[in-house]
C-alpha positions as CSV (number, residue, x, y, z in Angstrom):
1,X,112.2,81.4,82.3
2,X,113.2,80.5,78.6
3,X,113.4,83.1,75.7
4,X,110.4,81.8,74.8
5,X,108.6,82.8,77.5
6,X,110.1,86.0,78.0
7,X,109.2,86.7,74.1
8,X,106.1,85.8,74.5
9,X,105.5,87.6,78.0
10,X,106.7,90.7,76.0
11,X,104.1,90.6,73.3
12,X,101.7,90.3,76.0
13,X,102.6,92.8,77.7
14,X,102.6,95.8,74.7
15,X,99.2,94.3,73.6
16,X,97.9,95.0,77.0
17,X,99.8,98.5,76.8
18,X,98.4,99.0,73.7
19,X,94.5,98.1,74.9
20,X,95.2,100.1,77.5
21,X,95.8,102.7,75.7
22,X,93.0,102.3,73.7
23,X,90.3,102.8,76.6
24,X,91.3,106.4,77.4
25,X,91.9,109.6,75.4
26,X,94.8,111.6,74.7
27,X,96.1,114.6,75.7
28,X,96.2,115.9,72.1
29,X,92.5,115.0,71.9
30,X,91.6,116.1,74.9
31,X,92.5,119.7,74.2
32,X,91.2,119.0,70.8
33,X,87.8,118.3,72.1
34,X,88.3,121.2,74.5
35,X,88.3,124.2,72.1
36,X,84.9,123.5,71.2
37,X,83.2,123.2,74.7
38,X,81.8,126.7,75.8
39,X,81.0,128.8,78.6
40,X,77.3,129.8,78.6
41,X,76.6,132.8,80.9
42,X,72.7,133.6,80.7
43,X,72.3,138.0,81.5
44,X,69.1,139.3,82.8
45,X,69.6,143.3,82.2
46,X,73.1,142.9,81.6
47,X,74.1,141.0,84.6
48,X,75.2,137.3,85.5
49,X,72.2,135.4,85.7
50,X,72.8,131.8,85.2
51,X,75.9,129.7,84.1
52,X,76.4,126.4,82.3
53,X,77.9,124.5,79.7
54,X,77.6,124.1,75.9
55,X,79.2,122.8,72.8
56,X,79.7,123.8,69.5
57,X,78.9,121.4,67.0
58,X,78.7,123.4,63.6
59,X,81.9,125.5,62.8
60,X,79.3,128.4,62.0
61,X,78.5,128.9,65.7
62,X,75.8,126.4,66.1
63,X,75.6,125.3,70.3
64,X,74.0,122.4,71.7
65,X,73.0,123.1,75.3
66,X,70.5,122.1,77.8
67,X,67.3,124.4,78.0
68,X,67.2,125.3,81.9
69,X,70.5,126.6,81.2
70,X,69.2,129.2,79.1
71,X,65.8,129.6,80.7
72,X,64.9,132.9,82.2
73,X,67.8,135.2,80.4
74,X,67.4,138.0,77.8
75,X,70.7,137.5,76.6
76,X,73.8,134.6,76.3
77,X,77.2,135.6,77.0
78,X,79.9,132.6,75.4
79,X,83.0,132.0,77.0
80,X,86.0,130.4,74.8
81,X,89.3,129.0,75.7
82,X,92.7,130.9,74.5
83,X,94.8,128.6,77.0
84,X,93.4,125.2,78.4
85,X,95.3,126.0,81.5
86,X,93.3,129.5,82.1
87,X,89.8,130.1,82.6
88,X,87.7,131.3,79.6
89,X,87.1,134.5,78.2
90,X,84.3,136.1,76.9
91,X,84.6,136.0,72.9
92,X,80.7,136.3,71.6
93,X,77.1,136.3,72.4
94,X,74.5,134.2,71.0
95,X,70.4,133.5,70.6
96,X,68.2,131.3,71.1
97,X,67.3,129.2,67.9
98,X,64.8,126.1,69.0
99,X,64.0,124.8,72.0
100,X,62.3,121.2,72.4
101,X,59.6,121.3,74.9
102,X,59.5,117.5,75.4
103,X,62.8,117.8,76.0
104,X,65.5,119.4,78.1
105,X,67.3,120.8,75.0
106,X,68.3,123.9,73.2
107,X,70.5,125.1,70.0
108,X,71.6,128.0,69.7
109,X,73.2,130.8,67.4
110,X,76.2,133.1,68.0
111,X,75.8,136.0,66.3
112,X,78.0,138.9,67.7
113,X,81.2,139.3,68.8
114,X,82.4,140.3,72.4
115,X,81.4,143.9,71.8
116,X,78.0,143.2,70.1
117,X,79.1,143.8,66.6
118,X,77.0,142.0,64.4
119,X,78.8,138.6,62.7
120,X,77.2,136.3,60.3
121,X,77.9,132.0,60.9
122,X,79.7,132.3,57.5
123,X,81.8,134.4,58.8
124,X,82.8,131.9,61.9
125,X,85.0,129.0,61.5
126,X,85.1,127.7,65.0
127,X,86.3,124.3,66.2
128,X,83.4,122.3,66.1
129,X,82.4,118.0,67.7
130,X,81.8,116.0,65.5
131,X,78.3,113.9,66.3
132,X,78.4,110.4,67.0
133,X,76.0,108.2,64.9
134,X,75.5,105.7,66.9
135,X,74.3,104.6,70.5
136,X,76.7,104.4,73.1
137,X,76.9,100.7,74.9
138,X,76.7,99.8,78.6
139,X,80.3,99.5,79.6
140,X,81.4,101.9,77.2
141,X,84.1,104.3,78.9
142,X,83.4,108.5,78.3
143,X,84.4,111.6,78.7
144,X,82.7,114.5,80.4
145,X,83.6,118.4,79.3
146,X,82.4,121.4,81.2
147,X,82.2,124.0,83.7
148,X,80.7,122.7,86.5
149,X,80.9,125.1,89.9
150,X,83.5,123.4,91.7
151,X,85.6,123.9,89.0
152,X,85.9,127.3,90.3
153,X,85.8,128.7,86.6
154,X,88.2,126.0,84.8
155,X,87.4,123.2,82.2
156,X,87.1,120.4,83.7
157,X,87.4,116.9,82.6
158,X,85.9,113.8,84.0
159,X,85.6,110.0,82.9
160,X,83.3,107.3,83.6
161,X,81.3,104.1,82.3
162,X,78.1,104.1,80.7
163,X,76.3,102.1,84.0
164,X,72.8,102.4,83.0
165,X,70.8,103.1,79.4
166,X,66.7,103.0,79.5
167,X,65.1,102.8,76.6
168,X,61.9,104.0,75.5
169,X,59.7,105.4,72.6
170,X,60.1,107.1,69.8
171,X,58.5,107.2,66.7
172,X,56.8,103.5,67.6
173,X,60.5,102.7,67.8
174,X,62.4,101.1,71.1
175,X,65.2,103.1,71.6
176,X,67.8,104.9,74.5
177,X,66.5,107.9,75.8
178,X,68.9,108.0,78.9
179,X,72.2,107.0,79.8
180,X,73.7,107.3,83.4
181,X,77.4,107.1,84.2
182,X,79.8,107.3,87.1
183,X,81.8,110.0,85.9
184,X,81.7,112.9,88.2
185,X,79.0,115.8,87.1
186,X,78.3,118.6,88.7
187,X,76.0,121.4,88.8
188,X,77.3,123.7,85.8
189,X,78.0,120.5,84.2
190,X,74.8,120.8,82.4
191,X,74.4,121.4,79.0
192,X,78.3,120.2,78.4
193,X,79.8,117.3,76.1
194,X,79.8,113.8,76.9
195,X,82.2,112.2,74.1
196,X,83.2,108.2,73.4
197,X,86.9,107.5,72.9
198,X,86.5,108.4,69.2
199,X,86.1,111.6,70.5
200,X,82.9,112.4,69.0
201,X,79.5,113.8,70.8
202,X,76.9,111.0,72.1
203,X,75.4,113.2,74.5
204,X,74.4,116.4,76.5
205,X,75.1,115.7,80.6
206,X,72.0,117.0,82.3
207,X,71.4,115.9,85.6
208,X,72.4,114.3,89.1
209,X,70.9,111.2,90.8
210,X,72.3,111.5,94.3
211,X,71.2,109.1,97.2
212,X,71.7,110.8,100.9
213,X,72.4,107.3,102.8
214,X,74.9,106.5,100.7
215,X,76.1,109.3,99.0
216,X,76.0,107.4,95.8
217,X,75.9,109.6,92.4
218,X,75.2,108.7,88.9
219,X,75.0,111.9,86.6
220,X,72.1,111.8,83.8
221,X,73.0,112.1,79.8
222,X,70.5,113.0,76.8
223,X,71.3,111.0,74.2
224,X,71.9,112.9,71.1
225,X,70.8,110.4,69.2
226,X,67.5,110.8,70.8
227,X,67.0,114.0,70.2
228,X,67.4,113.9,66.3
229,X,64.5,110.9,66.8
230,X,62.8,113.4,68.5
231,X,63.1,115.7,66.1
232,X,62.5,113.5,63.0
233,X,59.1,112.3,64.7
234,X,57.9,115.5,65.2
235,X,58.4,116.8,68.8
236,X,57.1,119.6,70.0
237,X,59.8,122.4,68.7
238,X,59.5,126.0,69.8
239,X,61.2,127.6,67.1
240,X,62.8,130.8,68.4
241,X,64.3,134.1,65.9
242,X,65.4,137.4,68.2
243,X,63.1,139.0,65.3
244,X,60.0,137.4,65.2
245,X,58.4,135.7,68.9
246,X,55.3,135.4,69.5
247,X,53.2,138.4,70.7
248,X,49.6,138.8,72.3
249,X,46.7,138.8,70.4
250,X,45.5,142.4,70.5
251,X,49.5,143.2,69.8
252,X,51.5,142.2,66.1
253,X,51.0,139.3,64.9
254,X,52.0,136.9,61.8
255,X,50.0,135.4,58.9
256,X,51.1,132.1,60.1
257,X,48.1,130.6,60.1
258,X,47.8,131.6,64.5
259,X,46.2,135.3,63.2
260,X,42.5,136.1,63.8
261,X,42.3,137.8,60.5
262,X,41.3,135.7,57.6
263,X,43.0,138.6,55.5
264,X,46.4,136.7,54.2
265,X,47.8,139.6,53.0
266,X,50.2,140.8,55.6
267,X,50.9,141.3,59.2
268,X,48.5,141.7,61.7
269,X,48.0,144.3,65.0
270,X,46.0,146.9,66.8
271,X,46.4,150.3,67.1
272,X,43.9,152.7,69.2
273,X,41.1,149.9,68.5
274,X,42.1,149.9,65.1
275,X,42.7,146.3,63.4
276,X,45.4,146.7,60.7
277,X,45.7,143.0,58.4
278,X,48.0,144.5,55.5
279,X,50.8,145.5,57.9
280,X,54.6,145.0,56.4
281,X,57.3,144.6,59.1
282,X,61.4,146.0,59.8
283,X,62.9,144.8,62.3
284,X,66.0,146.0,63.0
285,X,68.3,144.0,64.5
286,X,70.2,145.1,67.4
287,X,69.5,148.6,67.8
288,X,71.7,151.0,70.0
289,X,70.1,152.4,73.7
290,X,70.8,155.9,74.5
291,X,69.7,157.8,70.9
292,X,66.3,159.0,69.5
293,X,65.3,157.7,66.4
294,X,62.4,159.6,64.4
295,X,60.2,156.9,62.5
296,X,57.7,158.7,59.5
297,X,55.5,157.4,57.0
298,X,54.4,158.9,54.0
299,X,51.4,157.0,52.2
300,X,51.2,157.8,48.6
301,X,47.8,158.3,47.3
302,X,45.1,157.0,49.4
303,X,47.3,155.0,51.7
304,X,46.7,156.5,54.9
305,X,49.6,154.7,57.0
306,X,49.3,153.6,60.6
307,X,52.6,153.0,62.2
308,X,53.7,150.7,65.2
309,X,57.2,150.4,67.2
310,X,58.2,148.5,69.8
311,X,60.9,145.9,71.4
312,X,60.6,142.5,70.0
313,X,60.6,141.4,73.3
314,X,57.7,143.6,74.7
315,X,55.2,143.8,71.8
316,X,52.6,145.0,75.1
317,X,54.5,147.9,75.5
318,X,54.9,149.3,71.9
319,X,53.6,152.5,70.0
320,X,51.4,153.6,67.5
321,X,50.6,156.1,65.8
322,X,47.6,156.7,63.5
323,X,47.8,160.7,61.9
324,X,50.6,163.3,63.4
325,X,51.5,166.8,63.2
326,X,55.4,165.8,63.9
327,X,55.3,164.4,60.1
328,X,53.9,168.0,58.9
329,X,57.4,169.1,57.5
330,X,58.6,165.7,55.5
331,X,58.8,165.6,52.0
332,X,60.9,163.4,49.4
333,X,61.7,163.5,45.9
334,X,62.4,160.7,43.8
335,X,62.8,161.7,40.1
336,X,61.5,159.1,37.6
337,X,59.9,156.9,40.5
338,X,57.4,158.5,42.7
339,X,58.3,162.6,41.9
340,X,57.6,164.6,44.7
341,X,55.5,162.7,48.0
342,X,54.7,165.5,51.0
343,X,53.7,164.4,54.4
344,X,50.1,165.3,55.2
345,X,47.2,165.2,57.8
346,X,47.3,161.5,57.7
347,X,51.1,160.8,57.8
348,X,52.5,159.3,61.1
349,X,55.2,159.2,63.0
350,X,56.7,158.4,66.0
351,X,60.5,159.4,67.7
352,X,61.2,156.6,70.7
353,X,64.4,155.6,72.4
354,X,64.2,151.9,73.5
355,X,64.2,151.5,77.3
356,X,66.4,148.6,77.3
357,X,70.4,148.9,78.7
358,X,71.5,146.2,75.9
359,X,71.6,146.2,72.4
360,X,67.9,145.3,71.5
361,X,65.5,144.5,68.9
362,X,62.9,147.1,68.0
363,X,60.0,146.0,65.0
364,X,58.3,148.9,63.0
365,X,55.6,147.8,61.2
366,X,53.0,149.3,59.0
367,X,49.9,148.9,57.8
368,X,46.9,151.2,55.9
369,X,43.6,152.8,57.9
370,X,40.5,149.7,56.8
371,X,43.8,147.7,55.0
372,X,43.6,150.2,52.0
373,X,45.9,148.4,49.9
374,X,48.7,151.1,48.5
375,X,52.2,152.4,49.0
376,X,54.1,153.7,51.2
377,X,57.6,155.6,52.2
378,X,59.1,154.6,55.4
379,X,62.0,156.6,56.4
380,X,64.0,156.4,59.7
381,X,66.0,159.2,61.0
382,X,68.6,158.7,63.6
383,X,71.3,155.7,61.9
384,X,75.4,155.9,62.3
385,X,77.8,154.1,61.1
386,X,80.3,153.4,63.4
387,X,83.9,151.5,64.3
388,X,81.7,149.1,66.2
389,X,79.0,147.9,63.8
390,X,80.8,145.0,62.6
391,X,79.4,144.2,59.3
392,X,76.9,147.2,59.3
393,X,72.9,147.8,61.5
394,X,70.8,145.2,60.0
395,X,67.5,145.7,59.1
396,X,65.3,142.2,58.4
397,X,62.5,142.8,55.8
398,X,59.6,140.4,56.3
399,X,57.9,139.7,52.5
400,X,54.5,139.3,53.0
401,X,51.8,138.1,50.5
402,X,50.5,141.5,49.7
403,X,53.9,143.0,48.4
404,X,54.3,140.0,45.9
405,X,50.7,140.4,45.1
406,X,51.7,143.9,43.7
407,X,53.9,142.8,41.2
408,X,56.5,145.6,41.4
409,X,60.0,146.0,43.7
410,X,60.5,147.6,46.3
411,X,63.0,150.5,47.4
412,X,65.9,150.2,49.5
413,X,67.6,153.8,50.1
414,X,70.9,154.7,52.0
415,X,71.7,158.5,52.5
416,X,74.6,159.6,54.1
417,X,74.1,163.2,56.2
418,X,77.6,163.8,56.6
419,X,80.1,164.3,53.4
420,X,82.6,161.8,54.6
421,X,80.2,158.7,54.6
422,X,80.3,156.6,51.5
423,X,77.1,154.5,52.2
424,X,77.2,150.7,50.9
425,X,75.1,147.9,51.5
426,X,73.9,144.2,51.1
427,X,71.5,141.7,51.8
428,X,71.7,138.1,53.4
429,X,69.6,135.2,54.0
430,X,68.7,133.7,57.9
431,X,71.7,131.7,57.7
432,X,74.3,134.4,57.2
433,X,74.7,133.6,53.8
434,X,74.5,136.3,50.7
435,X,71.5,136.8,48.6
436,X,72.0,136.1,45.0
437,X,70.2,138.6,42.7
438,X,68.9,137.7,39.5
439,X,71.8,138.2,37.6
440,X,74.0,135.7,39.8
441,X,75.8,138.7,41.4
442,X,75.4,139.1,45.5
443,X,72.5,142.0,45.8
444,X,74.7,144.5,46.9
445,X,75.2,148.2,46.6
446,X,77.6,150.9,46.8
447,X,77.0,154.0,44.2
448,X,73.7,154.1,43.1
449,X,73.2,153.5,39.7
450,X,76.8,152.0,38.5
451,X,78.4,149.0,38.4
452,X,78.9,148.4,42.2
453,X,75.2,147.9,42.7
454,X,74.5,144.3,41.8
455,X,70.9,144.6,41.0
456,X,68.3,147.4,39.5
457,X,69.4,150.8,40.8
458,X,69.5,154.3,40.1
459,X,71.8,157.7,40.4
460,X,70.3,159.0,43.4
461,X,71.8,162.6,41.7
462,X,68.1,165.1,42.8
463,X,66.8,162.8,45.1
464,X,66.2,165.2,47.7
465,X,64.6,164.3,51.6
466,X,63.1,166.9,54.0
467,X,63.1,165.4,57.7
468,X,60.6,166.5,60.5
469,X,62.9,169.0,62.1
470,X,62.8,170.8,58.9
471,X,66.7,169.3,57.9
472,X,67.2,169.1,53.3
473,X,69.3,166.5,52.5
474,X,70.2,166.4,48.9
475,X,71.6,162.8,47.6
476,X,74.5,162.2,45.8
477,X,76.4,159.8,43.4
478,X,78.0,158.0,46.2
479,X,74.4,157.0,48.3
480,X,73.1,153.6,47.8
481,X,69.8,152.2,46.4
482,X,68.6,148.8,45.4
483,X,65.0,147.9,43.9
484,X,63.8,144.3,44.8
485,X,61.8,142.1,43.3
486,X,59.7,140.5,46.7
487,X,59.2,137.6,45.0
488,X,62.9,136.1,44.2
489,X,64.7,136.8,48.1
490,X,64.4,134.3,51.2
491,X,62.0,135.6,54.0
492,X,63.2,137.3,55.5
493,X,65.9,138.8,53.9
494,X,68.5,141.2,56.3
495,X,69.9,144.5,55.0
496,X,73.4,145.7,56.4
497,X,74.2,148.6,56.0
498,X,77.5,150.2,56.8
499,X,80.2,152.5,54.2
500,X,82.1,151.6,51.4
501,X,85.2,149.0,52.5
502,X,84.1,150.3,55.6
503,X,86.4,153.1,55.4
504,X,84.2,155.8,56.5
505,X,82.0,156.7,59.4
506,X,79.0,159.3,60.0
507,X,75.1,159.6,59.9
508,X,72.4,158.4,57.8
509,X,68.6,158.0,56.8
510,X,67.1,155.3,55.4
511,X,64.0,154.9,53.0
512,X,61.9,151.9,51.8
513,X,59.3,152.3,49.5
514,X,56.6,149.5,49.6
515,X,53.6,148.5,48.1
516,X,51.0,146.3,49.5
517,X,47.4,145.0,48.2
């Protein structure tokens, strides 16, 4: 052979090296791509349920998954990698955000760490795929990413060719709406990350094709591009919020345009036979099992209040409460706003504990005997701020038509019942992110009154609160309160409320004051 020819058989040979090379991932982007593929264990009371893959594809905890992972649990238990070598541990807990019905697809939202805390997506900055914007090719080589069950609990990584992609319709447009492969997927599989050699996210695997005779398997991908077709074109979406699912018709309901009432003015339920249309809703998000909160209304003037509670999750089983003798004893005084307000004959109240083992949801809502239109003072007895609240209990105010049709703000209160606790709080947006008040400053508060609330406040020095067992609570310069214009805050907007730096811990009540018409 002449130097020639050995020259030239040793350019051929790196340039097949190097094409080589090119068909297959790296290690360094294999773990790369790794960090971002989750562990999704579905709970039913607390306990393993289901198990499957997901991927993160927004650094603010976003997760692509498929929806019969998900299907059937009342909470989602995500599993991260610390070591690629290990099997992954349990480092948050997310919700259901949308589910397509026409397809097998859900996103979800983490939003609480490994203990439960509370923690907003702004907060996050995990390692997110980046989405591929284009289709992948017959031929094409991939990589699968998940936990399937013979995996025995590890990530596990599989390769393949695209064998098959079937087309169909979307939006009067011809386009894949299935890819099969060879690569090996397995049950657990689902919901994972199918990626292209640039490493980026072309589709969710899904399913199995198996044929007996031969034992011949292709595995089944959703096209991610398919789904954001879907989506554009107007697929049926159930849009899902922990706060605010749908409920029977003789329970709560929204003015969404799905209420029986033609009364647009607020939220809609029944209580004892009694339609309510001009109800305002709290949810709050979260609450602890195992402690007995006391729940009174005041109505000023002639608001007579009618007050329901119940789980989110079990609006059939909640409670109301028209007029009560508990409320007999509760009193408040708010110098310069409202004076002095006594409970009387037609105040209600209600104390509860939720059933449920978990952290769960629990939505008070209140509305006026014949949909009087008026005010009201909610106050809830039974709050602690503790080491594991995170960023603080959030409370998600729902603005309905009737409080903007007032014209006036409303009342957020914070009072601590122990010296030590400094109360502070703030407000956020669905996304996590801080609401703005009108003078460009986040609507915050810490004292009452001074330049650490953000927003119109008071010194709540002689505002004074008489609960139903009787207890005085006198307010000081250190307890919290914002006023809020209804009309200039996202709906719905999310109170947290915790202690100042979150230095200090103890009890606390909380007032709102709203007006409906």
């Amino acid at each position: 052979m002449t130097p020639r020819t050995l020259l030239l058989s040793a350019i051929l040979a790196l340039g097949l090296v190097s094409a080589t090379q090119a068909q297959s991932l790296s290690a360094e982007d294999i773990d790369r791509i790794s960090a971002s593929v989750v562990m999704i264990v579905g709970l039913q009371n607390g306990q393993p349920f289901s198990q499957g893959t997901g991927t993160i594809v927004d650094s603010r905890g976003i997760i692509y998954t498929n929806r019969h992972v998900i299907e059937g649990a009342d909470d989602l238990a995500i599993f991260m990698l610390e070591d690629i070598n290990e099997r992954p541990v349990l480092r948050y807990y997310a919700s259901e955000l949308a589910t397509f019905q026409d397809l097998d697809f859900s996103v979800l939202q983490i939003d609480r760490d490994e203990r439960g805390g509370l923690v907003l997506p702004t907060q996050l900055n995990l390692p997110a795929i980046a989405l591929a914007q284009r289709e992948a090719r017959r031929g094409e080589r991939i990589y699968i990413f998940g936990y399937p069950s013979t995996g025995d609990g590890y990530l596990v990584v599989t390769s393949g060719l695209i064998t098959t992609i079937q087309n169909g319709d979307i939006g009067g447009t011809r386009q894949p709406v299935w890819y099969q492969t060879d690569a090996e997927i397995s049950p657990g599989n689902s919901g994972g990350l199918a990626v292209s050699l640039e490493g980026e996210l072309i589709g969710i695997p899904t399913s199995v094709n198996a044929e007996e005779r031969t034992l011949g398997r292709l595995g089944g991908i959703l096209p991610f591009r398919a789904v954001q077709a879907l989506a554009q074109a107007g697929a049926n979406t159930i849009r899902v919020t922990r706060t605010r699912p749908s409920a029977p018709p003789s329970q709560v309901q929204q003015p969404d345009g799905s209420s029986q009432s033609s009364d647009p003015s607020g939220v809609v339920f029944t209580c004892d036979d009694i339609q309510v249309t001009n109800g305002i809703e709290i949810v709050v998000v979260q609450m602890r099992p195992g402690f007995t909160y006391t729940a009174t209304v005041i109505g000023i003037g002639d608001f007579d209040p009618i007050l329901y509670v119940g789980e989110t999750t079990r609006r059939d089983q909640g409670l109301c409460n028209d007029d009560s003798r508990n409320a007999a004893n509760v009193a408040v005084n708010l110098p310069g706003l409202t004076g002095v307000i006594e409970a009387n004959s037609r105040s209600s109240s209600l104390s509860f504990s939720h059933s449920n083992r978990n952290l769960t949801d629990i939505s008070f809502v209140v509305g006026s005997l014949n949909s009087t239109p008026g005010e009201f003072i909610f106050i809830l007895e039974g709050m602690a701020v503790t080491p594991a609240d995170g960023l603080g209990d959030p409370f998600s105010v729902y603005v309905t038509p009737g409080m903007i049709a007032t014209g006036d703000p409303f009342m957020v209160a914070m009072i601590g019942t122990e010296r030590q606790l400094d109360p502070y709080f703030f407000a956020a947006d669905s996304n996590g992110d801080q609401v703005i008040a009108a003078n460009g400053q986040p609507l915050v508060c810490d004292d009452g009154g001074t330049q650490y609330c953000n927003s119109a406040s008071f010194n709540m020095d002689g505002v004074q609160l008489r609960t139903a067992a009787g207890f005085v609570f006198n307010a000081d310069e250190y307890d919290a309160v914002l006023l809020v214009d209804p009309s200039t805050i996202p709906n719905p907007t999310t109170f947290y409320f915790s202690s100042s730096s979150q230095r200090s811990t103890g009890n606390y009540l909380l007032m709102f004051l709203f007006g409906t018409r």
